[in-house]
Every structure is written in structure tokens, then in C-alpha cells.
N, C-alpha and C positions, 0 to 999 in steps of 0.2 A: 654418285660416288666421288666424282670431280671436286662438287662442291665441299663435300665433307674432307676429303683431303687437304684445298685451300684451307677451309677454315681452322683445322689443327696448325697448318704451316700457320698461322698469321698466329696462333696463340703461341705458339714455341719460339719465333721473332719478339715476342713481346716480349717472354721472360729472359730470351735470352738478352735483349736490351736491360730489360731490370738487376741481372748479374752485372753485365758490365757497366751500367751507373752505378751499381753498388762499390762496383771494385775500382774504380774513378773517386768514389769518396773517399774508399779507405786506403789509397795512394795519396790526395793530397791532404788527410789530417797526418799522416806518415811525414812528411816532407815538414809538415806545420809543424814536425813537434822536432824535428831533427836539430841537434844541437843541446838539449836539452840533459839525455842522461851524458852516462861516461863510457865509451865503450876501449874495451882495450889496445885496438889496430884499427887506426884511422880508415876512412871509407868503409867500415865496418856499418851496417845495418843493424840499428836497434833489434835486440833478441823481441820476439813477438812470442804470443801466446794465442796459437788458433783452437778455436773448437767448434767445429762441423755442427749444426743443429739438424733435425729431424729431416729429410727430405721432403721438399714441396710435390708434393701432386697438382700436376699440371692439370689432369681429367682424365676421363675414361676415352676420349676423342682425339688426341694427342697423336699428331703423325709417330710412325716410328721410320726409321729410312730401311730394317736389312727388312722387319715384319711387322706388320700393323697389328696390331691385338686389341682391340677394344677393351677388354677386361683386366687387361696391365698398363697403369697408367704409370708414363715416363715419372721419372722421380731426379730432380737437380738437385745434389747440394749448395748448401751455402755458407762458406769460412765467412768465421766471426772474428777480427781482431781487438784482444782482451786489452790494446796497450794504446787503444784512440781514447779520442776525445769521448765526453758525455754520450752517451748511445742516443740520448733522446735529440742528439742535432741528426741525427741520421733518419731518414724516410723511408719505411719499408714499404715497398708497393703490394707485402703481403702483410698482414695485420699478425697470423700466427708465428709470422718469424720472428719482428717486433717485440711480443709477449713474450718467448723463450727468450728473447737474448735481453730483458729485462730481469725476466726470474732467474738467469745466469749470472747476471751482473750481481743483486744482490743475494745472490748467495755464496759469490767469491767474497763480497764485500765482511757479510756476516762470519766467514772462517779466517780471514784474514785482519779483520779488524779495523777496517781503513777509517769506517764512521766514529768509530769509538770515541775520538775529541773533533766529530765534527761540530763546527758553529754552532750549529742550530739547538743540537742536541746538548752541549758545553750550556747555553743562555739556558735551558731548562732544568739543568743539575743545578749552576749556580746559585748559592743563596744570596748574593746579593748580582742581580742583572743590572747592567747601564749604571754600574758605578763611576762615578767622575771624579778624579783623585786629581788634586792641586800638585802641579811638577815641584813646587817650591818644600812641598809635607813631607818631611823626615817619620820617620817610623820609629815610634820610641825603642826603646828597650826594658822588655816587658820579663815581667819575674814569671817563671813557666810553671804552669798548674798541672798537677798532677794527677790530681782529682781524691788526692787523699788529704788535702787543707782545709782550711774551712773557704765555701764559698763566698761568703760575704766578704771578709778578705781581701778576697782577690778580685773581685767585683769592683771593691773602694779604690785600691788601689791601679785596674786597671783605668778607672777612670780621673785618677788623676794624672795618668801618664798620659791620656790623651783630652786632658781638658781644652786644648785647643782647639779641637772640634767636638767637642761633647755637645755640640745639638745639630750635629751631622749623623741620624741616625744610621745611614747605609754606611757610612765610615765608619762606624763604631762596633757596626755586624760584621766587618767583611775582617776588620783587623781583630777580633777578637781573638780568630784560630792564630796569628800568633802568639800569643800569649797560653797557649796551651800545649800539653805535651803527652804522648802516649797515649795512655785510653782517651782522656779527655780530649786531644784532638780528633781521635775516630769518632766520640760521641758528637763534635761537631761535624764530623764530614757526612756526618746517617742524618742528619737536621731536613725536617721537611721544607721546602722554600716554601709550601702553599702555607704552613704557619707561622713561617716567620717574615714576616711585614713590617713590624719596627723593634726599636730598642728593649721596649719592655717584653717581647715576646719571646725574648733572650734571653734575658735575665730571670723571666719567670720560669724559663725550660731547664735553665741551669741550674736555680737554686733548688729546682726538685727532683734531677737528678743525683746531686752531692748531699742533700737536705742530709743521708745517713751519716756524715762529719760531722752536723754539730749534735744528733743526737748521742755520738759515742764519744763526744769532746768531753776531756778531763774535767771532775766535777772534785766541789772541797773534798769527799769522802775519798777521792784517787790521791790526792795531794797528802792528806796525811799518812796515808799505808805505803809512801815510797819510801825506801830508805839508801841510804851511801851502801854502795857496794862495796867490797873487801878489797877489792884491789884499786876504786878509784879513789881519786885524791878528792880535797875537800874545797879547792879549786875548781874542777870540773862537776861536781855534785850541785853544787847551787845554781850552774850554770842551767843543766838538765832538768834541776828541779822549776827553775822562771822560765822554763821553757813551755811546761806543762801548765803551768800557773796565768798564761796570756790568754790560756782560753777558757779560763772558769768564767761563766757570766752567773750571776754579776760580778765582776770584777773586785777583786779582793782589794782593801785597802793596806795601808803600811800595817798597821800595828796586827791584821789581821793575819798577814804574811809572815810578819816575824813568829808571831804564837806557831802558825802552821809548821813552819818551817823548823824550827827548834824542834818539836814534838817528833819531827821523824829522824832524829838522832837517837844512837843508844848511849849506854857508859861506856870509854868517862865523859864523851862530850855531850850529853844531855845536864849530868848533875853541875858541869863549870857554865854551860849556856843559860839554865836557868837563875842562876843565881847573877848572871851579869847587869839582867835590867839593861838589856837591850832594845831597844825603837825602831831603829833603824835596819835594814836587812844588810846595807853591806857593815853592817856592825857585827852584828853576826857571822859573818864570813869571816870578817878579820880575825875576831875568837875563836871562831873554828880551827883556822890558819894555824893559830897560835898552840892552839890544844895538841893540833897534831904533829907539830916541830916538835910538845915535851913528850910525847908520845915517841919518836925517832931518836929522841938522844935519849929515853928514858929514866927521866924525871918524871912521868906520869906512868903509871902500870898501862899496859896493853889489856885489853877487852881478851878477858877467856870465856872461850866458847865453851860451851857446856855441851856433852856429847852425853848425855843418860847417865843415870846410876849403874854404877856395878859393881857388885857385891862379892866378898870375900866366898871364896869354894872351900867348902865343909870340907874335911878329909874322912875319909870312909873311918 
């Protein structure tokens, strides 16, 4: 009986050594970090976050000092402080406390979000990793895509904003999200990094995303069915109208322009535009100009609209 008494003493001396190296560690990473946050009233101790894990079973042989009970084995707890260092510098002399206060840690980590832009995780989102940018490389200024332009476009024109490195492909990936805005920079922020590896895998993601711009891009048959609005001038109409005209492919010529562009005038400025034998388009605007000042002072009749026939009522 003797013996079995020492030998629970000597296992209850052990752990109880193991609490006090425990509580020996977590006094001096306490002390390591002090200085560190901001507390409100000097000599004030950093607020701490304990939480008790499961109690250790010591054994079913465990002296007790008031009753021995073999079939109730002593139970120690043991404070966890949530506000030390890395858990994994700490040595648990029990392996099951170790694993809870791993699985605790990340799962403050996970509801709290501490990992969200850690390192490790930030290089695997990234679409371009161990990019090396020259301190001297200004960052153009780039025309912002929409995603409703056409792409090619804005492709040419990115690329000659940054011709200075256009055969730096990771520079050419990483700056491209500035030059976009709105959906188009979300559709680059969704971008897989496993597919995109160089320049062209960019280019190619992009123009098949937006590819539906230049299918519903203004074609001759949109150009001729526009007409001047009522209320706008003949200044702003031709503007709206070479607006739409940039993106017919193939690309309309001068005298192809002018035909188009006359034909979507009514009376009176259709019957003075044809007969001027005009070439040129801003010829044409000038004439137009022209028509609609004798239109304002009226020396030219005003265009009546025609609202339907309506016929005399019979009297009973």
C-alpha cells in the first residue's frame, strides 16, 4: 500500500512541476511582449484571454490527501493564454492539451480572420507572385475599361501606355487591373493564377470574355436607321453619329461616310444635303449648320410632322 501511495505522490510532483514550467513560460512570453500594445493606466497588464481546456487525468492511482479513491482520478486544469506568442514554441508535456490548444487557436483564427492576408496564403491568391518592380517605373495612366468597349481597343491601347516594359510579361499581368474598372476589375480579381502564366493567357481570357462588344458593335445597317433627334442640334448629332461609325469594321471610307450619313437626315435637310455634292463629312456639317440657322430665322419651312389622317364627322 506504501508503495502504491509513493508512486501516485511522485506522479502528482510531476505534474504538478509541468503546471509550474507551463506557468513559467507563459509569465515570460507575457513580459516579452510587454510594451507592445497600448494600455490605458500605466503599470496596467495587458488584458489577456484565458480559456481552461479539458481536464488532464492524472490516473486512476493518483494520491488524493482528504480520500483515495481509485475510481476517481484527480483532474488539473490548465489556463491557456490566447495573447502569447506562436503556441507551437510552447512544450506540452501532455500531447492532448497541445492538440486542444491548436484546434482552439485555429478556430479563433478562422472567426476572427487574423489569416485572411496572411503571407503565405496573399502569394497563392496572387496573380502575379515575386513580381520585381523597378523603383524608377512610373505607372502610366490608363483609360479605365468598362467592360462594355471594345476589347481590342483597349488592349492596343494598354499596350502602348506601357511600351516601356511590353516584354515584361509579369508587369504587364499585374498592372493590367489598373486599367480596369467595375465588373471588369472583379472579372480580373476571379482570374485563376494556375492559368495565367504569361501575357498571352491574358489577353486570350480577356478578349473572350468581352468578345460579346464586338459582336453587337454598330454595323452600316445601325448607321443608316439613326436619325437627329428633335430636340438636338446638328452640332451634336454628327458628333454621336462618328461615334458609332469608329466601330463598323471594316471601316467605312470618306465618301462612304458622307452617302451614310446624309441618308439619315429628313426634310428640309436631306433635299439641300443632296444636292450639295458634298465629299467631305465636315462639309456636310457645315451645310447642315447652315440649313438649320434658315430653319431658326425662318427662311426655310420647319419639317411638319404628320400626326394621321382625320376626317371631317358626318352630322347625323
Amino acid at each position: 500500500m506504501e508503495n502504491k501511495e509513493r508512486s501516485c505522490q511522485k506522479e502528482l510532483e510531476g505534474v504538478q512541476n509541468d503546471v509550474v514550467h507551463l506557468t513559467s513560460l507563459l509569465k515570460q512570453m507575457l513580459r516579452a511582449r510587454d510594451g507592445e500594445g497600448t494600455f490605458t493606466q500605466p503599470g496596467e497588464a495587458p488584458p489577456t484571454a484565458q480559456i481552461f481546456v479539458a481536464p488532464q487525468n492524472i490516473g486512476a492511482k493518483t494520491l488524493n490527501k482528504q480520500h483515495y479513491d481509485p475510481a476517481r482520478p484527480i483532474q488539473i486544469p490548465i489556463a491557456m493564454d490566447l495573447a502569447t506568442e506562436d503556441p507551437h514554441d510552447v512544450r506540452f508535456s501532455n500531447h492532448l492539451g497541445y492538440d486542444k490548444w491548436t484546434a482552439l487557436e485555429e478556430r479563433l483564427r478562422a472567426i476572427d480572420g487574423n489569416d485572411l492576408f496572411d503571407s503565405i496564403r496573399v502569394a497563392e491568391v496572387c496573380l502575379v507572385p515575386n513580381i520585381i518592380i523597378p523603383e524608377k517605373f512610373r505607372v502610366p495612366k490608363f483609360v479605365k475599361y468598362t467592360g462594355m468597349e471594345c476589347p481590342y481597343t483597349h488592349i492596343r491601347s494598354y499596350c502602348d501606355k506601357m511600351a516601356k516594359v511590353i516584354h515584361n510579361a509579369k508587369m504587364l499581368i499585374y498592372f493590367f487591373q489598373d486599367s480596369l474598372t467595375g465588373s471588369a476589375l472583379s472579372w480580373y480579381m476571379r482570374l485563376d493564377n494556375t492559368r495565367i502564366k504569361k501575357w498571352a493567357d491574358l489577353t486570350y481570357a480577356f478578349l473572350k470574355q468581352y468578345k460579346f462588344n464586338l459582336e453587337i458593335a454598330p454595323d452600316r445597317t445601325s448607321l443608316i436607321i439613326m436619325e437627329k433627334g428633335t430636340q438636338e442640334s446638328v452640332r451634336a448629332y454628327p458628333q454621336r453619329w462618328r461615334d458609332q461609325a469608329i466601330h463598323v469594321q471594316p471601316p467605312l471610307i470618306e465618301t462612304e461616310m458622307v452617302t451614310q450619313f446624309t441618308n439619315t437626315f429628313r426634310a428640309p435637310y436631306y433635299e439641300h444635303l443632296m444636292g450639295s455634292l458634298s465629299q467631305h463629312f465636315y462639309d456636310v456639317v457645315r451645310i447642315a449648320e447652315r440649313i438649320e440657322q434658315g430653319i431658326q430665322s425662318g427662311r426655310i419651312a420647319k419639317p411638319v410632322e404628320k400626326r394621321g389622317f382625320v376626317g371631317e364627322k358626318k352630322g347625323n
